[in-house]
C-alpha positions in Angstrom: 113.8 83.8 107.4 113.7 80.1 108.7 114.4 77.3 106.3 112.8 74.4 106.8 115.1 70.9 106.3 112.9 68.3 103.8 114.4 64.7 103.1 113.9 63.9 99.4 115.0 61.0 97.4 115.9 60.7 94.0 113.3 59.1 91.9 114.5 56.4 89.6 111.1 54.7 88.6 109.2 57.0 86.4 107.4 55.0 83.8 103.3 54.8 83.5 102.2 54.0 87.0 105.1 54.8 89.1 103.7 58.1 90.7 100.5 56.4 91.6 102.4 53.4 93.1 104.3 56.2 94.9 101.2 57.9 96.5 99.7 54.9 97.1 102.7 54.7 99.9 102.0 58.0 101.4 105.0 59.5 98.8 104.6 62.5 96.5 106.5 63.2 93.2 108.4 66.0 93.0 110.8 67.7 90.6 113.7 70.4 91.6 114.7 72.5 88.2 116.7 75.7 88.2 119.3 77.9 86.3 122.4 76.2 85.6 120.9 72.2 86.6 119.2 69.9 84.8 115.8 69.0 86.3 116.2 66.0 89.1 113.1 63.7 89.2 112.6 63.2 93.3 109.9 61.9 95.5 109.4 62.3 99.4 106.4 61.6 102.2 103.4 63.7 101.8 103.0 63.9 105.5 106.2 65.8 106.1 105.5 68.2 103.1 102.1 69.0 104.4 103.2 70.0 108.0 105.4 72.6 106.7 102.2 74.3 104.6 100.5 74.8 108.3 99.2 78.5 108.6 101.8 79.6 106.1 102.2 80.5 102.9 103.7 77.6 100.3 104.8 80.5 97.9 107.1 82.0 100.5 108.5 78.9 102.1 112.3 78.6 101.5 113.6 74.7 102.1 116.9 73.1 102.4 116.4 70.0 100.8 118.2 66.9 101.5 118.6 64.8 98.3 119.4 61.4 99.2 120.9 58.8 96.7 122.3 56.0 98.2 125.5 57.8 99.5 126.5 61.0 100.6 123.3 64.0 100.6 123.4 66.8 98.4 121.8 69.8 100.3 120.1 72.3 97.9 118.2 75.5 98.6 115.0 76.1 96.8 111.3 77.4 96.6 107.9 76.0 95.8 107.4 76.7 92.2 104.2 74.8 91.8 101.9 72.8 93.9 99.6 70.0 91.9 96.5 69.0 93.7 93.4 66.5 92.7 90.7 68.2 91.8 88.3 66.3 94.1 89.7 65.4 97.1 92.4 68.1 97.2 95.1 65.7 98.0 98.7 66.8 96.9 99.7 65.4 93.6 103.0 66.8 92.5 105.4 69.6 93.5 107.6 71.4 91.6 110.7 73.0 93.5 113.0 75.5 92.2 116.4 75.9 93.4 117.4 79.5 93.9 121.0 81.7 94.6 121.0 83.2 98.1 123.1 85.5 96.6 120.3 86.9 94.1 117.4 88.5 94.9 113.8 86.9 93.4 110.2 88.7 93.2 107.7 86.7 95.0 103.9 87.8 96.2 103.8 89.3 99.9 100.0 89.6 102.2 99.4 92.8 103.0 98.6 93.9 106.8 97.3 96.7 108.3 98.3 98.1 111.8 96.4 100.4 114.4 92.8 102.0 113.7 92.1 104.5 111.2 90.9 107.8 112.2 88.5 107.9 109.1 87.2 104.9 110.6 86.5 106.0 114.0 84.3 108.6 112.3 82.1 106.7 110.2 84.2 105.9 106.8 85.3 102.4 105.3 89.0 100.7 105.3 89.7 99.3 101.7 92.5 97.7 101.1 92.8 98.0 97.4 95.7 95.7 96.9 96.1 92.5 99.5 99.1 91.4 98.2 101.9 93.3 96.9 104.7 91.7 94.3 108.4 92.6 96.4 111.6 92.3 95.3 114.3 90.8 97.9 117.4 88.3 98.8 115.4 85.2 99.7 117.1 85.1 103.4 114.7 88.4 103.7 111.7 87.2 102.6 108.9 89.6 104.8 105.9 87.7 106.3 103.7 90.5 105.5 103.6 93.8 104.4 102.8 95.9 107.4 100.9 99.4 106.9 100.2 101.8 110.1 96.6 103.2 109.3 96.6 105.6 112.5 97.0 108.6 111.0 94.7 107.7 107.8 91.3 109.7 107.8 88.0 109.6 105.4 89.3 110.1 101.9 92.6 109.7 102.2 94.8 106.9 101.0 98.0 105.5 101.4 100.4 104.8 98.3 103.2 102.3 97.2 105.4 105.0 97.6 104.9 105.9 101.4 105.4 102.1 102.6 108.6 101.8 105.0 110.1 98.5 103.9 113.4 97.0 105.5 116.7 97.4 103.5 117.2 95.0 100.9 113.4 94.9 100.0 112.2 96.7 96.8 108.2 96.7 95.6 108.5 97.2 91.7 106.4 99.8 90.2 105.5 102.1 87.8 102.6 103.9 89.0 102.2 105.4 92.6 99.2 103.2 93.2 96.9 103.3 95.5 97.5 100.4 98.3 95.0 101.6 101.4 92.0 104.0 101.3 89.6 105.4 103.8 86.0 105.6 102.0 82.9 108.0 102.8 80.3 105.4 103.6 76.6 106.4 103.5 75.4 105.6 107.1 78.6 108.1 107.9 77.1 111.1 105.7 73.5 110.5 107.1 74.7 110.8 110.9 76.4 113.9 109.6 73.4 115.6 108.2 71.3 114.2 111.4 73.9 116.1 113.8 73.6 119.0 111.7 69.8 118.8 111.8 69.7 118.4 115.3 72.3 121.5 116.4 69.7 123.5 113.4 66.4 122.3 115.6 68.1 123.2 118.8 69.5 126.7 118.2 66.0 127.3 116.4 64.6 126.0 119.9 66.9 128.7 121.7 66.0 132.0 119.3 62.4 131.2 120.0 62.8 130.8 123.3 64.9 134.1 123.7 61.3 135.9 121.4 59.0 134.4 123.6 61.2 135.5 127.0 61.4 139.4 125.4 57.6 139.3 124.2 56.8 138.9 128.4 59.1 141.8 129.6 56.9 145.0 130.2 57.5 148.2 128.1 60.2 150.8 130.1 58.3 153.6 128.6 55.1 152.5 128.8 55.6 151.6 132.8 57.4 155.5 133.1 54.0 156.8 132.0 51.5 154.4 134.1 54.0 155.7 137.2 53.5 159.3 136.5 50.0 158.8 136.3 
């Protein structure tokens, strides 16, 4: 897992107006809470936040932040806990961080992603992923990108459960039911080229037999020929 350094600085204006000065500036309110700290009001530049969200996921970004005050910095680990945006534009608003304990293990939201080709799918049926993300359990230096399922082996109608997912040590999906996470469905189009195969082989030996009648109808009788020859 890569953690990703962020400047922030503490935030000492916070009456009425102070957070829209702030983004006026190209600067985005923030707030780090956790167990054991009292909340610290922050602010830091929106541009440096929003190239860290680039074709990843926010919830599973872990950042060292950098909280300046005037003297020494005071490094803390922590987690996007909740992104604020405007409901127009889209442009960030607020961010909530929450400082976590490398030491302890949280339960975040993981993608799901499947590897290889199905069988089932070669012969006509439908992939499903029934579940796209999967809640894990793990020490946040382990934090998986994905979730990765090997669908070679999987045919029409079979699936693949919570319970038969390899994960690495130290990861954990909580659960109480052995649900369902990948399937292989019967599509129609599938059945129909079925039956049309089976149709087909049906016309083709029906073509043979009554070719094999027709072939035996043309053969002269042996006895019949015996008495024309003694004749």
């Amino acid at each position: 897992m890569e953690f990703i350094d962020l400047n922030v600085f503490i935030r000492e204006k916070t009456k009425k107006g102070a957070s829209r000065s702030l983004r006026c500036e190209e600067k985005l309110p923030a707030i780090l809470y956790g167990p054991g700290i009292s909340p610290i009001k922050l602010y830091l530049n929106t541009p440096e936040l929003e190239t860290t969200f680039k074709g990843k996921g926010v919830e599973r970004l872990v950042y060292n932040l950098s909280i300046n005050n005037g003297g020494a910095a005071q490094n803390k680990k922590a987690m996007i806990k909740e992104v604020q945006k405007h409901p127009v534009n889209g442009s960030l608003i607020h961010v909530d961080f929450y400082e976590i304990d490398m030491e302890r293990r949280i339960k975040l939201m993981i993608p799901v992603k499947t590897n290889g080709k199905s069988i089932g799918v070669e012969s006509g049926g439908l992939l499903q992923v029934v579940r796209k993300r999967l809640e894990v359990l793990c020490y946040p230096a382990n934090i998986p990108e994905s979730i990765d399922i090997d669908i070679n082996d999987l045919d029409i109608g079979h699936s693949i459960h919570v319970e038969d997912i390899k994960l690495a040590e130290g990861i954990s999906i909580p659960h109480d039911v052995n649900f369902t996470v990948v399937t292989v469905l019967h599509t129609k189009g599938g059945a129909e080229e079925k039956e049309e195969e089976v149709e087909e082989e049906t016309v083709v030996q029906e073509a043979k037999k009554t070719e094999t009648k027709k072939s035996d109808s043309k053969k002269p009788d042996s006895k019949k020929s015996e008495g024309k020859d003694k004749k």
